[in-house]
C-alpha positions as CSV (number, residue, x, y, z in Angstrom):
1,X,77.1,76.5,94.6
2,X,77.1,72.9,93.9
3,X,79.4,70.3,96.3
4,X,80.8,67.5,94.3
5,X,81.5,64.4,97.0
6,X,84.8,62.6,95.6
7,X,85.4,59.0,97.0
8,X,88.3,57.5,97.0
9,X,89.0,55.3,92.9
10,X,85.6,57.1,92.0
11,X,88.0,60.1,90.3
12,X,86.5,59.7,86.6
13,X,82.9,59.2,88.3
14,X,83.5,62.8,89.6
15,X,85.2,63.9,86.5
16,X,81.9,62.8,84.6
17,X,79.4,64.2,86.5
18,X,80.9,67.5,87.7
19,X,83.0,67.9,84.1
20,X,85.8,68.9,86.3
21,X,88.4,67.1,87.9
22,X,88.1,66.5,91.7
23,X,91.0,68.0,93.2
24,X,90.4,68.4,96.9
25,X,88.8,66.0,99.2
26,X,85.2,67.6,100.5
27,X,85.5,69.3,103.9
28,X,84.2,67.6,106.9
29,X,81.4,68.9,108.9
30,X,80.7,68.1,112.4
31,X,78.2,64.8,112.8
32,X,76.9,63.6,115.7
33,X,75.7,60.6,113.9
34,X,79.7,60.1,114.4
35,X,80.0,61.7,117.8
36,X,77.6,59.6,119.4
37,X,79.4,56.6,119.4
38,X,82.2,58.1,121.7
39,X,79.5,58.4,124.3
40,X,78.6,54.4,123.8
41,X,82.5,54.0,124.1
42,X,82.9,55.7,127.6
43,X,79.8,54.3,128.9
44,X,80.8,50.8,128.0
45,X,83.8,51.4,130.6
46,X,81.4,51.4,133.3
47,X,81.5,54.7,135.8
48,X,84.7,55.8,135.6
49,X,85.2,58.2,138.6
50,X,89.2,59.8,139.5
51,X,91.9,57.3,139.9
52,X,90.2,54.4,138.5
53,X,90.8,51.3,135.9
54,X,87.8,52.8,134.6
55,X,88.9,56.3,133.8
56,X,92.6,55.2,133.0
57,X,90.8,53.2,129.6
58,X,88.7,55.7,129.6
59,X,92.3,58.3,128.7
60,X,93.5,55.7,126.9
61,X,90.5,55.5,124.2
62,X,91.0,59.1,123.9
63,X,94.4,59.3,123.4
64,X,93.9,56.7,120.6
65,X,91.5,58.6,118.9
66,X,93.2,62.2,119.0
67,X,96.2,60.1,117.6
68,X,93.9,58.6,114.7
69,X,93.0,62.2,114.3
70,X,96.6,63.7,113.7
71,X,96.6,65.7,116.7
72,X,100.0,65.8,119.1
73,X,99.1,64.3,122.2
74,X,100.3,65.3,126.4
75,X,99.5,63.7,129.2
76,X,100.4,65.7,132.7
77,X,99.7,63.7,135.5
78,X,99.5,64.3,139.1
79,X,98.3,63.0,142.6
80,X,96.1,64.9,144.7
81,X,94.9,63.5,148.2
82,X,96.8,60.7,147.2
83,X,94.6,59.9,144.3
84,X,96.3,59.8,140.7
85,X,94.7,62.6,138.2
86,X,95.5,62.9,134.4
87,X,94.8,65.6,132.2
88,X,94.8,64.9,128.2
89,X,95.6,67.2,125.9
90,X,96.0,67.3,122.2
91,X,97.6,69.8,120.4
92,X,97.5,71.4,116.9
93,X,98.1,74.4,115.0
94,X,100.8,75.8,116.1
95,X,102.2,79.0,115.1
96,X,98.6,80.1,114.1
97,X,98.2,82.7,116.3
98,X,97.1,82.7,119.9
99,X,95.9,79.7,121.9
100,X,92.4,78.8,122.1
101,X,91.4,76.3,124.7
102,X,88.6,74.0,124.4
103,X,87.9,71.8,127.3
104,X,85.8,68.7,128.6
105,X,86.1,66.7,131.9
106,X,86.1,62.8,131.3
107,X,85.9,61.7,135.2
108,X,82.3,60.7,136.5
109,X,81.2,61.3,140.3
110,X,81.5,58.5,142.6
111,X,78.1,59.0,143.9
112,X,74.7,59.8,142.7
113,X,73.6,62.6,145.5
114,X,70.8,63.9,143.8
115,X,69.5,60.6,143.4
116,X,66.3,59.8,145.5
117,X,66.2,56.0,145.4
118,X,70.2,55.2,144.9
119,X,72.1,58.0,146.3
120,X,75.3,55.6,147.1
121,X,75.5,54.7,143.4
122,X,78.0,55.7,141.0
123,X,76.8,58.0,138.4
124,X,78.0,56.5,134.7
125,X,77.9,59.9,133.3
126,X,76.7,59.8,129.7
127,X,75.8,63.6,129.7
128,X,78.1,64.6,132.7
129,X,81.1,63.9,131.6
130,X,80.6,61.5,128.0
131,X,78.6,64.2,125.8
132,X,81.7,66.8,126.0
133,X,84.4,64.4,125.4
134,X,82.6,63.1,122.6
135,X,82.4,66.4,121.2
136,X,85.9,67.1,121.4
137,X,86.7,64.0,119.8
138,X,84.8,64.3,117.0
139,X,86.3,68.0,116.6
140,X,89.5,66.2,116.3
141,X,88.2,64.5,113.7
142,X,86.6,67.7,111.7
143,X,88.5,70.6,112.1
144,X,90.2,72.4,108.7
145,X,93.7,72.6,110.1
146,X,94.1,75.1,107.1
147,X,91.6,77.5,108.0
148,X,92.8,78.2,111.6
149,X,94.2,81.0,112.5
150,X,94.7,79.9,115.8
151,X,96.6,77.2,117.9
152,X,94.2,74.8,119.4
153,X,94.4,72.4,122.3
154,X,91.5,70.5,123.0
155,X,92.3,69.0,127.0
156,X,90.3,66.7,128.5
157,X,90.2,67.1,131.9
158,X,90.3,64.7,135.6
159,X,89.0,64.8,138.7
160,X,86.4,67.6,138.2
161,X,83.1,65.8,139.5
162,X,84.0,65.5,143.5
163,X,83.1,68.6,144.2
164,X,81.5,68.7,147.9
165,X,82.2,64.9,148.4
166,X,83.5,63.2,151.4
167,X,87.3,62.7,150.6
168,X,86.2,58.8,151.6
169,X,84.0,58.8,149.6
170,X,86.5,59.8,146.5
171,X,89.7,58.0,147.5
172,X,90.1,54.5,149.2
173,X,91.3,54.0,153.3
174,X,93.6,56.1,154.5
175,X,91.8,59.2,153.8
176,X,91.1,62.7,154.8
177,X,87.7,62.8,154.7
178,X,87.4,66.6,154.1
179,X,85.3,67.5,150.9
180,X,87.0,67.6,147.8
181,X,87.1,70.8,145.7
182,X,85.8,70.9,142.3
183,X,87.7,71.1,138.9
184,X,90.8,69.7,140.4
185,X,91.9,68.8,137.0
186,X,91.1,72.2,135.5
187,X,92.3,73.9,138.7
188,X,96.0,72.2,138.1
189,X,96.0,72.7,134.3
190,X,95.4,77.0,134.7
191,X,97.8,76.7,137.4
192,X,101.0,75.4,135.2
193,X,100.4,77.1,131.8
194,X,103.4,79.1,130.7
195,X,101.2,80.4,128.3
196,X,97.8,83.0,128.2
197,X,95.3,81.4,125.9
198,X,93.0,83.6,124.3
199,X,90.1,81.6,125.2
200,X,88.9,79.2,127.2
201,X,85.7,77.2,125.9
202,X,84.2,74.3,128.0
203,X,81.7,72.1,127.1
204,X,79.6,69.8,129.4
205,X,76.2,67.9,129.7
206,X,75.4,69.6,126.0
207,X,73.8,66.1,125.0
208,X,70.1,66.2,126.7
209,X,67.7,65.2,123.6
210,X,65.7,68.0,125.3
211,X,68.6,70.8,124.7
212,X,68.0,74.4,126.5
213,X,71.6,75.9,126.5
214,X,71.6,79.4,128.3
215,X,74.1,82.2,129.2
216,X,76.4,81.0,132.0
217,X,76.5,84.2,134.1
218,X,80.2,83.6,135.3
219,X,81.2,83.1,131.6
220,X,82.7,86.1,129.3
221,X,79.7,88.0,127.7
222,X,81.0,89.1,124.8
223,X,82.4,85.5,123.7
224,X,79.0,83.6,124.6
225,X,77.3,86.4,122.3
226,X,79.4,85.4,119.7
227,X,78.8,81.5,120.1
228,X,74.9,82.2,120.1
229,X,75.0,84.0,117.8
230,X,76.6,81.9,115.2
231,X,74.3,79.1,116.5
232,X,71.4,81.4,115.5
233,X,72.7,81.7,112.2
234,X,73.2,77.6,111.8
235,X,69.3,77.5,112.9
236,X,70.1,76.8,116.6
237,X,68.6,79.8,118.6
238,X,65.9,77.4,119.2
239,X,68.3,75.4,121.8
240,X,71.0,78.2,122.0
241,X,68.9,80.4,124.7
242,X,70.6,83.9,124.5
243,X,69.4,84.5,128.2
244,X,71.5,84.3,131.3
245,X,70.3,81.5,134.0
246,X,72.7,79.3,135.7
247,X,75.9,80.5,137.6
248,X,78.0,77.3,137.9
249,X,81.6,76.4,139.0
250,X,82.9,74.6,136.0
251,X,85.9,74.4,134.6
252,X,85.8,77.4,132.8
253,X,86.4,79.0,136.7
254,X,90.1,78.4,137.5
255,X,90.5,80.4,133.9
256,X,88.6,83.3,134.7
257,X,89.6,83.6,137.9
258,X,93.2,84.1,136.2
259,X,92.0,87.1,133.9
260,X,91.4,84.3,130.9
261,X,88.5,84.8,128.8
262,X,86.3,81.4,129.5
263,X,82.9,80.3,128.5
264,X,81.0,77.5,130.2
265,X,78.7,75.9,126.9
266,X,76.5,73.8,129.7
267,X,72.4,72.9,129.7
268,X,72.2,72.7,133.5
269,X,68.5,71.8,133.0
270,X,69.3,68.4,133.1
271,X,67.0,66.2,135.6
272,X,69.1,63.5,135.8
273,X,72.1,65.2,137.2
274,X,73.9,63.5,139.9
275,X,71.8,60.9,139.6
276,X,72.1,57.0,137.9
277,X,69.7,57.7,135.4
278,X,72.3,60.0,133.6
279,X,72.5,56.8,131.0
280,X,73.2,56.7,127.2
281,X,69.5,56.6,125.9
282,X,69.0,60.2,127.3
283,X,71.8,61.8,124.6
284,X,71.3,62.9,121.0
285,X,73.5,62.7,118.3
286,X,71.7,65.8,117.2
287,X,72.1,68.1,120.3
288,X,75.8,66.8,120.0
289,X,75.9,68.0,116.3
290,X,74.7,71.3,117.3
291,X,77.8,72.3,119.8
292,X,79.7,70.6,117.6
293,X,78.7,72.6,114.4
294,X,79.0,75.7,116.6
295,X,82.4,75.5,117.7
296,X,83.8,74.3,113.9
297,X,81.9,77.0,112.5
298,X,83.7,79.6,115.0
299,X,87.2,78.3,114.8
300,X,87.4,78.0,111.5
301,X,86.2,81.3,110.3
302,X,87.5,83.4,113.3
């Protein structure tokens, strides 16, 4: 089969070369030549860690760009520990069929921990935090709203890197300084839906140039089998591991723990997490055009 690309005033151009008139506009496919600059965009916001300037542009840029993308746009907001938290969500297909979630957290840890040299630093978070967003966005920007046959919300999640953290250390004098949980964000989204989504996909830290993506052994089996396997067909088994190897709390967790079906897409053999080297020249358009690809290829043909 051969794809004619139409442009926009280039109809007869089409017309003469095809010898057919171009009547629809060619589909989009995921690029991370494209999703890559939503990475530069957060990152050029500095860290941007739960109830900061930061993080609030940070919710702002996305909530442009889901807009420029069509999608219906949420916001629910909340304090916890006296810290403000916002989850984003954009909305589209309804009436498809049954709700498919896919999720990314946008906040950044307020301290590098694993760091040896800096440890009191904020982490800026290009692959913990920046990669999934960036997916996400550039899903917006791909998806065939005419092939789904499901609703899809793509929510971007706050306050999910604090995990273990001094509550000082999270939120400014007065403070409780018991630890903070992890996936608050997540934890308050599951919590208040009205509504059991068939799945729950998460994506985060997929944008290491060096890409190793395994089974997440608290993740639904059946669904991650699914996922790889597609990405072995698009040529991914390479960096789409079909072996278990990490359990993580993610923000996949408050989901399954609520009987909903939730995958954790994560390449937790990352050596600069939790540290300040987590920085943009570590992430590849192309490991981000492989999740990306992945997750199109499955919702659209589901």
């Amino acid at each position: 089969m051969r794809i004619i690309r139409c442009l926009p005033y280039v109809g007869i151009f089409c017309f003469l070369l095809s010898g057919a008139a171009c009547t629809a506009a060619t589909p989009k496919v995921f690029n991370g030549a494209r999703a890559h600059p939503h990475v530069i965009a957060q990152m050029n916001f500095g860290a941007r860690p739960v109830g900061s300037a930061a993080l609030r542009a940070t919710g702002d840029y996305i909530l442009g760009q889901l807009k420029e993308s069509q999608w219906t746009t949420e916001t629910q907001e909340f304090t916890h520990r006296n810290v403000p938290v916002r989850n984003i969500i954009g909305k589209n297909g309804g009436g498809r069929g049954p709700l498919i979630i896919l999720g990314a957290h946008y906040d950044t840890r307020p301290r590098a921990d694993q760091d040896k040299i800096r440890p009191d630093q904020p982490v800026l978070g290009a692959n913990d935090g920046a990669s999934g967003v960036a997916v996400l966005l550039e899903l917006a920007r791909t998806l065939d709203l005419s092939k789904l046959k499901n609703e899809v919300w793509l929510v971007f999640f706050d306050a999910e890197d604090n995990g273990d953290l001094p509550g000082c250390v999270v939120a400014p004098p007065p403070c409780d300084n018991t630890p903070w949980r992890w996936s608050v964000g997540a934890e308050h989204f599951a919590g208040k839906l009205t509504v059991k989504p068939e799945f729950v996909v998460i994506v985060d830290m997929i944008g290491d140039a060096d890409q190793n993506i395994y089974y997440e052994l608290n993740s639904d089996m059946q669904l991650q089998q699914q996922l790889w396997g597609i990405a072995a067909q698009l040529g991914f088994d390479k960096q789409f591991i079909a072996q278990s190897k990490w359990s993580i709390f993610d923000d996949h967790t408050p989901f399954w723990q609520r009987g909903i079906r939730a995958v954790d897409i994560i390449d937790f053999d990352y050596p600069y997490w939790h540290t300040t080297q987590d920085t943009a020249d570590k992430i590849s358009g192309d490991s981000l055009e492989r999740v990306g690809q992945v997750l199109q290829t499955w919702l659209e043909n589901k």
